[in-house]
C-alpha positions as CSV (number, residue, x, y, z in Angstrom):
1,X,0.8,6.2,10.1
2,X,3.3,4.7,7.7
3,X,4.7,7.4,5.1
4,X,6.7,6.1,1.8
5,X,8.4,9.2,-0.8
6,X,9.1,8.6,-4.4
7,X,10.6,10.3,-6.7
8,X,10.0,10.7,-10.6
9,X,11.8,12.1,-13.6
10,X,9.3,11.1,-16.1
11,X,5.7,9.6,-16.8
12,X,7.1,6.0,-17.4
13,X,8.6,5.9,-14.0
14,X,5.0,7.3,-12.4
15,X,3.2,5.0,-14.6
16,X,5.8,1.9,-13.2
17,X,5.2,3.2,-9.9
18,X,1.8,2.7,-10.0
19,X,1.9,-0.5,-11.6
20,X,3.3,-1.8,-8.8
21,X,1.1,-0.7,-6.5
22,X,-1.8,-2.4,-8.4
23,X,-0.1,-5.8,-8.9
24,X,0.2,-5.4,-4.3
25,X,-3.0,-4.2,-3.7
26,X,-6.0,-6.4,-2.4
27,X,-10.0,-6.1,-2.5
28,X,-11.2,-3.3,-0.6
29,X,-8.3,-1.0,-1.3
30,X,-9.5,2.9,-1.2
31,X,-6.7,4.9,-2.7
32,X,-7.2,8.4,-2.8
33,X,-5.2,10.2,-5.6
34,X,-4.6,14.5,-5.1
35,X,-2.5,16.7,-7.1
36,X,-3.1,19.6,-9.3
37,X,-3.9,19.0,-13.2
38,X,-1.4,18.1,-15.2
39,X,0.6,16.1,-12.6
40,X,0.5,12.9,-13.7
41,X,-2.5,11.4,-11.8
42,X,-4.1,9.8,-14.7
43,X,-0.9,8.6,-16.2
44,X,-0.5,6.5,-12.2
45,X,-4.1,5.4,-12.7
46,X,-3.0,4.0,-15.9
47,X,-0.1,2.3,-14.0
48,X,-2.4,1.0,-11.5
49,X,-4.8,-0.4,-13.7
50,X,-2.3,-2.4,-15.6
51,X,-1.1,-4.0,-12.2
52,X,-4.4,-5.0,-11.9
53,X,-4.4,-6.8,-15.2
54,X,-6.5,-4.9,-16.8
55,X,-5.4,-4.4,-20.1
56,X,-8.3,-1.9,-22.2
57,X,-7.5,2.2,-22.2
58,X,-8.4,3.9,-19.2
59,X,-9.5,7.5,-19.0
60,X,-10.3,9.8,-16.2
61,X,-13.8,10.2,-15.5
62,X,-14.4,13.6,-15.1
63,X,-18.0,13.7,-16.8
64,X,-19.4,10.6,-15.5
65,X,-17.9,10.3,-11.6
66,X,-17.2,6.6,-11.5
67,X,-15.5,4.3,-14.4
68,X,-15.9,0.4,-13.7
69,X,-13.1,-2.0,-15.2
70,X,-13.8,-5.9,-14.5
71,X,-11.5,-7.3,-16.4
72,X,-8.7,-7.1,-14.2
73,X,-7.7,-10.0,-11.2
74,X,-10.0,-7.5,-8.8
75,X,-12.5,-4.6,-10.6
76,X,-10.9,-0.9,-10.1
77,X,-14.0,1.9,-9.3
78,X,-12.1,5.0,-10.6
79,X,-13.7,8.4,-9.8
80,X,-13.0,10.9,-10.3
81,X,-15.2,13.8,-7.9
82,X,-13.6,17.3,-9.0
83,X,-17.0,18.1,-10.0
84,X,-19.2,17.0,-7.2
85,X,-21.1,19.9,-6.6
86,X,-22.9,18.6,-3.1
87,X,-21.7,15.4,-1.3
88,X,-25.3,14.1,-1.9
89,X,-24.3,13.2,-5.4
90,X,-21.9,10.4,-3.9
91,X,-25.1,9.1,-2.2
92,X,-26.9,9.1,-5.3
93,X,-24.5,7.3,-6.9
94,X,-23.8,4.6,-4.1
95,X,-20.5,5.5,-3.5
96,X,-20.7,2.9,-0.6
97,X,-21.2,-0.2,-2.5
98,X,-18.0,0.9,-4.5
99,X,-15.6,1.5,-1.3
100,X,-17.2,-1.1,0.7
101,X,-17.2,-3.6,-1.9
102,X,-14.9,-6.3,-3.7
103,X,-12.7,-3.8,-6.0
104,X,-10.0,-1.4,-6.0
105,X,-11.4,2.1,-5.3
106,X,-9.3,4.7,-6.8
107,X,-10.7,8.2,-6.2
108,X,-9.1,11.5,-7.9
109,X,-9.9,14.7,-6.1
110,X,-10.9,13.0,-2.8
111,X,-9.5,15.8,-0.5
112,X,-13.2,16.9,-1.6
113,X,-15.2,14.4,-0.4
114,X,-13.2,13.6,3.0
115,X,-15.9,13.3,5.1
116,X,-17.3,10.2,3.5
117,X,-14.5,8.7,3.3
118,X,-13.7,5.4,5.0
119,X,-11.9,5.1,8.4
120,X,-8.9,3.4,6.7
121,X,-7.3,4.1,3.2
122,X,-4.6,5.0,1.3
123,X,-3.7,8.7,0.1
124,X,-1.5,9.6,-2.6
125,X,-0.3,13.1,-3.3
126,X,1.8,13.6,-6.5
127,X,3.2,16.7,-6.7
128,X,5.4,19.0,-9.7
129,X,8.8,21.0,-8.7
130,X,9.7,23.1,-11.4
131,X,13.0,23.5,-10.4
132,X,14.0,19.6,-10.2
133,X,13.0,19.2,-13.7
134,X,9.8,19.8,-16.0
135,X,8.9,15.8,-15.6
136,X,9.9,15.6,-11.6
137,X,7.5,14.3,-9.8
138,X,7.1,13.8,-5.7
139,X,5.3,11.0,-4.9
140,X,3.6,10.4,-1.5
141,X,2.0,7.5,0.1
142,X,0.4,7.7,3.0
143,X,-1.5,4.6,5.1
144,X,-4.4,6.3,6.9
């Protein structure tokens, strides 16, 4: 298990972070995304999309489960599950063309939905201490 830590001090810095994570990552990337609200984990999903070249505004999609961007060098599926009542609704949606298929898979929340997910992917936890600063952020990146 390989296990990077960065560190933050303000949304520009998460959102350059995950920029470069998008412009490394390849087809068939999962990335799981945790931390509470308010940490930052739609400003890295911004980040990220933009290192995927994708240049139109991108929102966390908390109403509809799963966003589709194509217009980047590989298509990001962003969900976002925090509302997934039953697992079942990730097989209604076919959750498995998505992180079996050609794009980026970015999913928000996914510590709730482990047991679907694949055998391999990457986990990022971003996390808040108060006392390092109001915009400190912890970020962790964890190959699983």
């Amino acid at each position: 298990m390989n296990i990077k830590k960065i560190q933050t001090n303000n949304p520009e810095e998460t959102f350059d972070f995950g920029k470069k994570l998008g412009e490394s990552v390849e087809k068939g990337t999962v990335i799981t995304l945790i931390g509470d609200l308010g940490v930052g984990k739609t400003v890295f999903t911004q980040g990220l999309a933009k290192g995927l070249g994708i240049e139109g505004p991108i929102n966390s999609p908390t109403f509809t489960i799963v966003q589709i961007y194509e217009e980047g060098r590989i298509p990001l599926y962003h969900f976002d599950v925090y509302r997934i009542g039953d697992i079942s609704e990730m097989d209604e949606i076919g959750y498995e063309d998505y992180f079996y298929g050609e794009g980026v898979c970015l999913i928000e929340w996914a510590n709730l939905i482990e047991e679907i997910l694949p055998e391999h992917y990457t986990q990022v936890v971003i996390e808040k201490d108060l006392s390092q600063g109001l915009d400190y952020r912890l970020i962790t990146v964890t190959q699983i």
